[in-house]
N, C-alpha and C positions, 0 to 999 in steps of 0.2 A: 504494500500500500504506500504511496508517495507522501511526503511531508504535506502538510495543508498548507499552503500561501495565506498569508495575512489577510482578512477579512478585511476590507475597509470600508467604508460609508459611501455606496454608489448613486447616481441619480434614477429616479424610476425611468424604465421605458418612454422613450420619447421625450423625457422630462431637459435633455440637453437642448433642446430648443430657446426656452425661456430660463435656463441658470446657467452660470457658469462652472465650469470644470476644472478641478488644479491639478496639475503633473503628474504632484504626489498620489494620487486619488487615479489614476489610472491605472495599466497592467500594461505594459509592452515585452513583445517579445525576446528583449536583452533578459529579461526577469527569470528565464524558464529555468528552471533547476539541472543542474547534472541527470537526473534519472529522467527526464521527459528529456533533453538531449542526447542522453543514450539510445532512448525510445526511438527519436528521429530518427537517430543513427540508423538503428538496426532498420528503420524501414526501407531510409534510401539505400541500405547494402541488398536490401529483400527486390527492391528495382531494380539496382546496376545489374545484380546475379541472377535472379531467375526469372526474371521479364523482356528488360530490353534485352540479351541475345537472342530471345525464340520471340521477337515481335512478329516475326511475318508467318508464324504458324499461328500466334493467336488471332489473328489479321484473319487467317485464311481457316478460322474457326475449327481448325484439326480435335477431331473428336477430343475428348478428354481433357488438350490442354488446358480449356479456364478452370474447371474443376479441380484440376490436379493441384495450381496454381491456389486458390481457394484452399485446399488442404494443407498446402504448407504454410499459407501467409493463419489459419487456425493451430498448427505446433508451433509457430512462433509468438500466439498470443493476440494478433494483429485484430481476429477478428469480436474479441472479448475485452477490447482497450476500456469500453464503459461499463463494461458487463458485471455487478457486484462478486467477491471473490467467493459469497456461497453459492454464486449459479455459476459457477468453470469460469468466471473474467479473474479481469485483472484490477478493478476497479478503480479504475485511474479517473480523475477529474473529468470534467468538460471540455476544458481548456485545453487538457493532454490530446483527446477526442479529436479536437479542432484543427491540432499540431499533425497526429498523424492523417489526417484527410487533405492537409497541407502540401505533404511529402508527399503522396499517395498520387498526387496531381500529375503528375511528368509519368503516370505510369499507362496512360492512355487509356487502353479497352478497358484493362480491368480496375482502374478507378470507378468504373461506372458500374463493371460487379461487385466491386468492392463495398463502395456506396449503399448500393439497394438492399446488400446483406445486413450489414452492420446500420444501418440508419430507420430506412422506413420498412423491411424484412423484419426488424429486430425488435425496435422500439417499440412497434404497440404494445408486444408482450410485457415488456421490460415493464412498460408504465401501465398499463391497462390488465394487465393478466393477472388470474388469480395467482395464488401461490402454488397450488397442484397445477398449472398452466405453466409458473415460473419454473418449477424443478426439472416437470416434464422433459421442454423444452429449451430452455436457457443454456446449458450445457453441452447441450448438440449443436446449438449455432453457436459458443464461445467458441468451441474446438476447431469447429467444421465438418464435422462429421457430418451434419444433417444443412444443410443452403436455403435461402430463403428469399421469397419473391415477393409484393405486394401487387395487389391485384382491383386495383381502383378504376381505373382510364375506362369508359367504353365509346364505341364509333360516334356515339349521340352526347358522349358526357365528358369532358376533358377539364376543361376553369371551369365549368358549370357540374361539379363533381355529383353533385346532390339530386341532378335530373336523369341518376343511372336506372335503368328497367332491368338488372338482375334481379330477380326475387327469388325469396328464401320461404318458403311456408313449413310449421311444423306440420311433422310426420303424427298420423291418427293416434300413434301408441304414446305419441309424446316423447318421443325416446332423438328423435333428428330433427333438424333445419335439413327441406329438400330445398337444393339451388340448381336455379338454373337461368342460365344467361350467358354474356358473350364480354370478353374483356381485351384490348387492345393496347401495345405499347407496353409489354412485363417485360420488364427486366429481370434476369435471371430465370425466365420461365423453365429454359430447354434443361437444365439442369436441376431444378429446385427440390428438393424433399417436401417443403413447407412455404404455404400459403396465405397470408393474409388477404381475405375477401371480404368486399364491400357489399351488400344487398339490400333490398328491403323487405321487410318482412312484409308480408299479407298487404293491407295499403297502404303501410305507412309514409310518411311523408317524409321520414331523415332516414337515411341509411342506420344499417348494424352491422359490427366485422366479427368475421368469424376466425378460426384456426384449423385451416385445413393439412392436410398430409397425401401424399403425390399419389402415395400408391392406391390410394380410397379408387373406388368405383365410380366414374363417371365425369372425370378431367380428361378431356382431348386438346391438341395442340397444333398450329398450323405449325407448317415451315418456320425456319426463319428469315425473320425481316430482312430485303435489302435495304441498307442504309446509307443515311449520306458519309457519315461517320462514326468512331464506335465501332468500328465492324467486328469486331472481336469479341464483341457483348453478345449475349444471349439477348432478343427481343423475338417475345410471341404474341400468339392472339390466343389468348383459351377460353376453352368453352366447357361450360357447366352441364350437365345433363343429369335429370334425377341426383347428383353428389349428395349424401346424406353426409351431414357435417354432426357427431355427436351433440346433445345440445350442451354438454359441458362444455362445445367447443365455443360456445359464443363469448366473445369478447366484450367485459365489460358489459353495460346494462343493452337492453334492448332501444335502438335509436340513438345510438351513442358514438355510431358512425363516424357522422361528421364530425364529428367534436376531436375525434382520432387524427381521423386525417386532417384536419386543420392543424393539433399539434405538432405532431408527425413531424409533418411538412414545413412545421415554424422552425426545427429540427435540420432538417435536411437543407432546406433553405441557408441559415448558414453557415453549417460544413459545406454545401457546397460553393459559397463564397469564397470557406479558406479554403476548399478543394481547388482551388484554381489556383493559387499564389505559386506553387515551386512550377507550375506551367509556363508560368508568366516566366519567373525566375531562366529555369531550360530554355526556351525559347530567346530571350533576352542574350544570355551566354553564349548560344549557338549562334545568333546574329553578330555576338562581337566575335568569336572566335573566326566566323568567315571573312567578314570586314576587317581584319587582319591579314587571314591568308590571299585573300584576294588584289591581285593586282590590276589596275588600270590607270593609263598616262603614267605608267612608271612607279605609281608609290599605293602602297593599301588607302584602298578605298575608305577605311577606317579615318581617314586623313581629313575626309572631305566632311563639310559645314552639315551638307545637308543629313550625313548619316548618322553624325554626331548626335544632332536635332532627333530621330529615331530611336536612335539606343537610350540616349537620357530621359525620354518621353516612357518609354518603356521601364526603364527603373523607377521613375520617380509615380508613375501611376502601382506600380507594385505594391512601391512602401506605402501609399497611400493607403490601397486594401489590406497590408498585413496591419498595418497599425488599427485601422478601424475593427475585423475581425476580430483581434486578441483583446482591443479595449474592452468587444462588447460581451465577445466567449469569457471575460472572466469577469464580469458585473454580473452573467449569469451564474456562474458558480461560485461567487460570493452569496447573489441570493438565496441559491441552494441550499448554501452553509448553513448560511443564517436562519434558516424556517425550518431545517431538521433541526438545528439547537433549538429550536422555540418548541420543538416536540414536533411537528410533521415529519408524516412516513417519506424517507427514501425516493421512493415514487411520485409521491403529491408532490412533495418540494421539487424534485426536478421537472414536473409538469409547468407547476408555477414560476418557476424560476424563466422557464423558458415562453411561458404566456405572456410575462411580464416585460419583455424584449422580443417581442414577434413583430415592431417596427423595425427593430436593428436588425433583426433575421434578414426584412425583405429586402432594405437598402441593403447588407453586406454580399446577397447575393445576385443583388441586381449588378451591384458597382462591382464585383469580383470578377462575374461573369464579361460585362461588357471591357471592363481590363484587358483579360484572355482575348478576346476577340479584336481587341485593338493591337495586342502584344503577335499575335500569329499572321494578323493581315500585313504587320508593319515588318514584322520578318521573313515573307514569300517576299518584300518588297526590296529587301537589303539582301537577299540572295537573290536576285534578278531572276534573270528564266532560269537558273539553277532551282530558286524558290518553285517554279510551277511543273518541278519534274518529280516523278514517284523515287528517285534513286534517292534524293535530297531529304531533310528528314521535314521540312515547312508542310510536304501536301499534306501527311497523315494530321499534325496538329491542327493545322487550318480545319482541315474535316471535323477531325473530335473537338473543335473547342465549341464548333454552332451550336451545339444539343443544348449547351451552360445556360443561353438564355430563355428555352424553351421549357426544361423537366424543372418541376419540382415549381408549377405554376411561371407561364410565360411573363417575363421580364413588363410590359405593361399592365398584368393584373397585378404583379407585387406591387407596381408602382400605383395602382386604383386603392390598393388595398392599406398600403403604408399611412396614405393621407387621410383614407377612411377612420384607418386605427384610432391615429392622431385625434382627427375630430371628436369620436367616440369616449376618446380618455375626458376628453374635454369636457361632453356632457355630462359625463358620471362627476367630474369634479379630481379626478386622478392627475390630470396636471390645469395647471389655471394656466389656460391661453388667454380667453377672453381679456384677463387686468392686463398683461404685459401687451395685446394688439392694439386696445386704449389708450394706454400709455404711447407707444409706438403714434400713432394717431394725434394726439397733443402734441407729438413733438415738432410733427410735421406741419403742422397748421399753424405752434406758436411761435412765441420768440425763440431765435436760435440761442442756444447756451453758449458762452464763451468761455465756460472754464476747458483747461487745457489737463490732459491728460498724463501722466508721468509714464514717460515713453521711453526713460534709461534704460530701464530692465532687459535684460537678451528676451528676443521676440515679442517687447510690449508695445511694438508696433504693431505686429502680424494679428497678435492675440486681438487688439485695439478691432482692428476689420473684421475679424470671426463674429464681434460684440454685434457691430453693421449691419454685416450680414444677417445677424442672424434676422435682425429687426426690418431689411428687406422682405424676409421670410412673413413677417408675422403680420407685417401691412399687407402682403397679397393675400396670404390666407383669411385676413380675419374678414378685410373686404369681398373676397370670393364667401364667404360662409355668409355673409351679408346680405351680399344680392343672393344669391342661387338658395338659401336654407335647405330645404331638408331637399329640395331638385339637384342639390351639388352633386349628390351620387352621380348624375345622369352626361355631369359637364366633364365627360372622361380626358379631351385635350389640356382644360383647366388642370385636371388634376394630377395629368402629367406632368406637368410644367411647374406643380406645384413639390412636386416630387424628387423634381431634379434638383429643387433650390436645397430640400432636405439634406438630401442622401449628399450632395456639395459639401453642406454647411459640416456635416458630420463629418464626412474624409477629411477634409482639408482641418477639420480640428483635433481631429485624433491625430493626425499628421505634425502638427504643431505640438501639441501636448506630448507627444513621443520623442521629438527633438528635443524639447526643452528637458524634457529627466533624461537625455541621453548628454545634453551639454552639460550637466550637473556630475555628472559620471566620466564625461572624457574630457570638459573643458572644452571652449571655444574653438580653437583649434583642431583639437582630435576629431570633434563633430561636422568637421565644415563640412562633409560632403551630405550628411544628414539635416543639415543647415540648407544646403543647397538645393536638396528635393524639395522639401517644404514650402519653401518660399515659390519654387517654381509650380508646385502644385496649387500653393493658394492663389497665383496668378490666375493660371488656367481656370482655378475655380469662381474668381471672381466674374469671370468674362461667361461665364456658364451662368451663372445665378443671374446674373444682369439681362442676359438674352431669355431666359426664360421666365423672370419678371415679366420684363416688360412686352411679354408674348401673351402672357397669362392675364395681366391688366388690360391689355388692352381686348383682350374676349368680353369682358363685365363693364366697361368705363367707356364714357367717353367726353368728349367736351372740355370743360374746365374742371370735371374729376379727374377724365385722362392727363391732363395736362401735370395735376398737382401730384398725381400717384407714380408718373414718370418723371416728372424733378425727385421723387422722394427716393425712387427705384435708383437712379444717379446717385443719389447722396449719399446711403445706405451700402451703395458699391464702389464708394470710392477707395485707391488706393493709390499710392505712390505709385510713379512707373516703376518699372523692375528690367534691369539687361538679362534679358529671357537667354537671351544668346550667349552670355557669359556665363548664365550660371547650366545653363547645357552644356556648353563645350569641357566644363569643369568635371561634369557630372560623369560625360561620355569619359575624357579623358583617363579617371579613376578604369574605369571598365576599359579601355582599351588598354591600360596598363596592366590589369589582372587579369587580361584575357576572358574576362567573366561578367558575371551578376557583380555589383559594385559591392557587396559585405556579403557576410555570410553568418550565420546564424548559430550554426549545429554541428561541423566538423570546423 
C-alpha cells in the first residue's frame, strides 16, 4: 500500500472559477513519490518490451496476441492498480490510477484494451457491486485471468445513452433478467469473459446494468470492426438473445443504470485525458528526434523558425494537460481521503469524490484529447511525406489518436455538459456564481479602480490575468444565463464557446500554479524553461478566451449591450504583449538539445 500524500484543503468542483488557488494547495507531478515512479517505470518497461516490438501483429489482430498481452500486463499488477488489496489489487490511489493510464498512452491499441478493462469493464463493480459480486469477480479482473467489456453504445443510442431498447424482463420463476437486444462499439468484446450490460427492465424509463459472463447462453458477436484506428483493439457488435442474466447479477438497485454510466464515464473521462499525455510526450520526441536527423539546405531542419514554433507548441500544450490532470486527479483523492475518515465506505467516497469533479473530468479530457490530436497532426507535418507513409511511425498515431475525442462521450457533449454542470452547482447553491457575475457586472459599468496591484512577486503578473480572465468568464456566462434561463440548454454554440473560456481558464492556471511551486523548488533559473511554457500557454490562452467571448456575446447582445460586453471582453483579456517567438525558440531549443520531450518525469 503507498504512503498517503498530504491531504490538503481543495476547492469544490468547479469552485476555481470564482476563488483563487495557491501553489501550495495544488498536487503536481514533481510531487509523485519513488513507489508510483517505480510504478511508471515498470509500465513504460511493460511498452518498450512487450508491445512496441510485436506492434504490427497486434495491428494485424493475430489471434491471441491482445489477450496474451492483457495477461501479463494482470502478473505485473497493471490491471488491479485501483483494485483494493482484499479483491487481488494493489490498491494504489487515484492519482497512481491517473499516472499509469498516463504511461499506458504511447502504447496505442492496447491503451484502448487496457482502458475499457480497468476503467468502465471494472468500475461498476468496484463501486456499485455487492460484496459477493466484489469477491466473485474482482480478483479475476485484478489478475487477468477473466477480461472485461462494457456494453452501453447501441445503433439508436450513443450521447443519448438513456434512449437504449435493450430490454431485460424477469424470468416467470423469478430466478433471471431475460435480455435481449443489440449493442454496438464494445470494446474488448472478441475476447471478454465478462460483461457489463445496460437494459431496461419491463418499461422502465432509466436503464439497469447487469453482470454478465461470456460463456452464458445467448451472447452472439459480429466480426470485427474495420476501423479508422485502434486497429489492434477488439471492437464488436453483440447481441443478446433470450441471455438469462442471474438476478443476483443485477447491479446495484433497479434503474440505476444511468447513474452508473454517468459515473463511470466521469471516471474514464479523465484517465482518458491523462491517457493521452506520454502520446503527446512520444510523438513530441519523435518529431524532434527526426528534425535532427533530417537534413535540408545543408543543416537539420530542427534549425528552422518555423519547426521550432511546432515542437515548443507541442510541449508547452502537454505540460499544460499534465499539470491540469494531476491538479484535478489529486483534489479527487484528497476528497476520497477525506469522507472515508468522516466514516464513508470505500466505494461511496470514491463515487463522491469523483461526482464532485465531473467538471474537471470533462475539461481534462476534452483538452487532453484535443492536445493529442494537435500533437500527431503537427508531427505527420514535421516528418513531411515521410509523416504520410505506413513505414514512419506518424500514420498509426495520427489514426489512434481520432477515437480520444469521440469514446467516452464526444468532445462537444462534454463541452454541453461541463457548462450544464456549472450552472447546476449554481442553483443548488454549491458554488455562488451569481455574487461574483454581479460583482463582475459593477465593475464594468462603474468607476474604474485605480488601485495598483503588487506585481513583484514571480508570476504576479501572469497570476494578475488568470484573476481577468476569469471575470471574462463570468460576464459571458452570467449574461448568457440571463437572456436564454432555463432555454440555455438548447443554445449549444453558446455553450461551447462558453466552455472553451473554462476549460482555458483552468489549463492555463494549473499551468501557472505548477510553475510557481516548481520555481520554489528549483529557483528562477532552474525553472526557466517551465517559466517559458507557461507564459506561452497563457498567451495562447488568452487569444482563445477572447475569441470565444466575444463569439458567445455576440449570439445574446447587441446594440449598446454588444458594445459594452465587448469593451468589457477586451479588458478582462488584457495582457502584456509576450515575444511568443523567443520564448519558443527557447523552448524548442531545450528539446532539440535532448533530443526529446523537454523534462522528464519518471526515469
Amino acid at each position: 500500500m503507498e504512503a498517503a500524500i498530504e491531504t490538503k484543503e481543495a476547492l469544490k468542483g468547479g469552485e476555481f472559477i470564482v476563488k483563487e488557488t495557491e501553489a501550495e494547495n495544488v498536487f503536481i507531478p514533481e510531487e509523485f513519490s519513488e513507489e508510483q515512479k517505480m510504478m511508471a517505470a515498470a509500465t513504460q518497461d511493460f511498452i518498450d518490451m512487450e508491445i512496441l516490438p510485436i506492434n504490427e501483429r497486434i495491428e494485424s489482430m493475430e489471434e491471441g496476441v491482445m489477450s496474451g498481452l492483457m495477461d501479463k500486463a494482470g502478473e505485473l499488477g497493471l490491471l488491479g492498480v485501483n483494485i483494493p488489496e482484499e479483491y487481488g489489487g494493489l490498491g494504489m490511489s487515484f492519482n497512481t490510477g491517473m499516472l499509469i493510464a498516463d504511461i499506458m498512452a504511447a502504447a496505442g491499441s492496447f491503451s484502448t484494451a487496457y482502458g475499457a478493462h480497468t476503467g468502465i469493464g471494472t468500475l461498476p463493480i468496484l463501486y456499485y457491486g455487492t460484496e459477493e459480486q466484489k469477491k466473485k469477480y474482482l480478483p479475476l479482473l485484478a489478475s487477468g485471468e477473466w477480461k472485461a467489456c462494457y456494453c452501453l453504445t447501441e445503433p439508436d443510442a450513443g450521447s443519448d445513452a438513456n434512449s437504449g431498447k435493450t430490454k431485460a424482463k424477469l424470468s416467470d420463476d423469478g430466478k433471471h433478467y431475460v435480455i435481449n437486444g443489440q449493442k454496438m462499439w464494445i470494446s474488448n468484446a472478441g475476447f471478454a469473459d465478462l460483461l457489463i450490460i445496460f437494459a431496461k427492465i419491463d418499461d422502465d424509463k432509466k436503464l439497469s446494468a447487469f453482470i454478465a459472463e461470456r460463456t452464458w447462453d445467448g451472447i452472439t458477436m459480429n466480426d470485427e470492426e474495420k476501423k479508422l484506428g485502434i486497429k489492434g483493439s477488439s471492437t464488436r457488435q453483440v447481441f443478446f438473445n433470450d441471455l438469462k442474466v442471474p438476478v443476483e447479477n443485477l447491479l446495484s438497485e433497479r434503474e440505476n443504470g444511468f447513474k452508473i454510466a454517468v459515473n463511470v464515464l466521469n471516471v474514464g473521462r479523465i484517465k482518458l485525458g491523462a491517457g493521452c499525455i506520454n502520446g503527446c510526450k512520444d510523438v513530441a520526441s519523435r518529431s524532434t528526434q527526426y528534425a535532427n536527423e533530417r537534413k535540408q539546405f545543408g543543416v537539420s531542419i530542427s534549425s528552422f523558425g518555423a519547426i521550432k514554433q511546432k515542437l515548443a507548441n507541442m510541449a508547452t500544450r502537454t505540460y499544460a494537460t499534465e499539470s491540469a490532470s494531476y491538479r484535478a486527479g489529486q483534489d479527487i483523492e484528497n476528497l476520497i481521503a477525506k469522507l472515508q475518515a468522516e466514516g464513508m465506505s470505500p466505494s461511496d467516497a470514491k463515487l463522491k469524490g469523483v461526482e464532485q469533479y465531473a467538471i474537471e473530468c470533462a475539461m481534462i479530457k476534452i483538452h487532453g484529447s484535443e492536445v493529442l490530436d494537435y500533437c500527431v497532426d503537427e508531427g505527420v507535418q514535421v516528418y513531411g511525406g515521410m509523416g504520410f507513409s505506413e513505414e514512419a511511425p506518424m500514420a498509426r498515431a495520427y489514426r489512434d489518436a481520432r477515437i480520444t475525442r469521440i469514446y467516452e462521450g464526444t468532445n462537444e457533449i462534454n463541452r454541453m455538459l461541463l457548462v450544464g454542470m456549472m450552472f447546476k452547482k449554481a442553483m443548488k447553491g454549491e458554488i455562488d456564481l451569481l455574487g461574483p457575475a454581479m460583482a463582475v457586472g459593477k465593475e464594468l459599468t462603474g468607476v474604474p479602480s485605480f488601485e495598483t496591484p503588487d506585481l513583484s512577486a514571480p508570476l504576479a503578473k501572469e497570476k494578475e490575468v488568470i484573476k481577468n480572465l476569469k471575470k471574462a468568464v463570468l460576464m459571458a456566462a452570467g449574461k448568457a444565463a440571463e437572456k436564454f434561463g432555463p432555454k440555455l440548454d438548447h443554445e449549444q454554440e453558446v455553450l461551447m464557446n462558453l466552455a472553451d473560456m473554462v476549460i482555458e481558464v483552468y489549463a492555463a492556471e494549473s499551468t501557472i500554479l505548477r510553475t510557481e511551486k516548481l520555481m520554489g523548488t528549483y529557483g528562477s533559473e532552474g525553472s526557466e524553461l517551465y517559466q517559458n511554457m507557461a507564459k506561452l500557454y497563457l498567451s495562447e490562452a488568452v487569444t482563445k478566451i477572447k475569441n470565444a467571448g466575444d463569439e458567445a456575446v455576440a449570439c445574446f447582445a447587441e446594440g449598446d449591450e454588444l458594445r459594452v460586453m465587448l469593451m468589457g471582453m477586451k479588458r478582462f483579456t488584457k495582457m502584456d504583449p509576450v515575444n511568443t517567438k523567443v520564448l519558443r525558440q527557447a523552448i524548442a531549443d531545450v528539446m532539440i538539445k535532448e533530443n526529446k520531450f523537454p523534462y522528464s518525469l519518471y526515469n
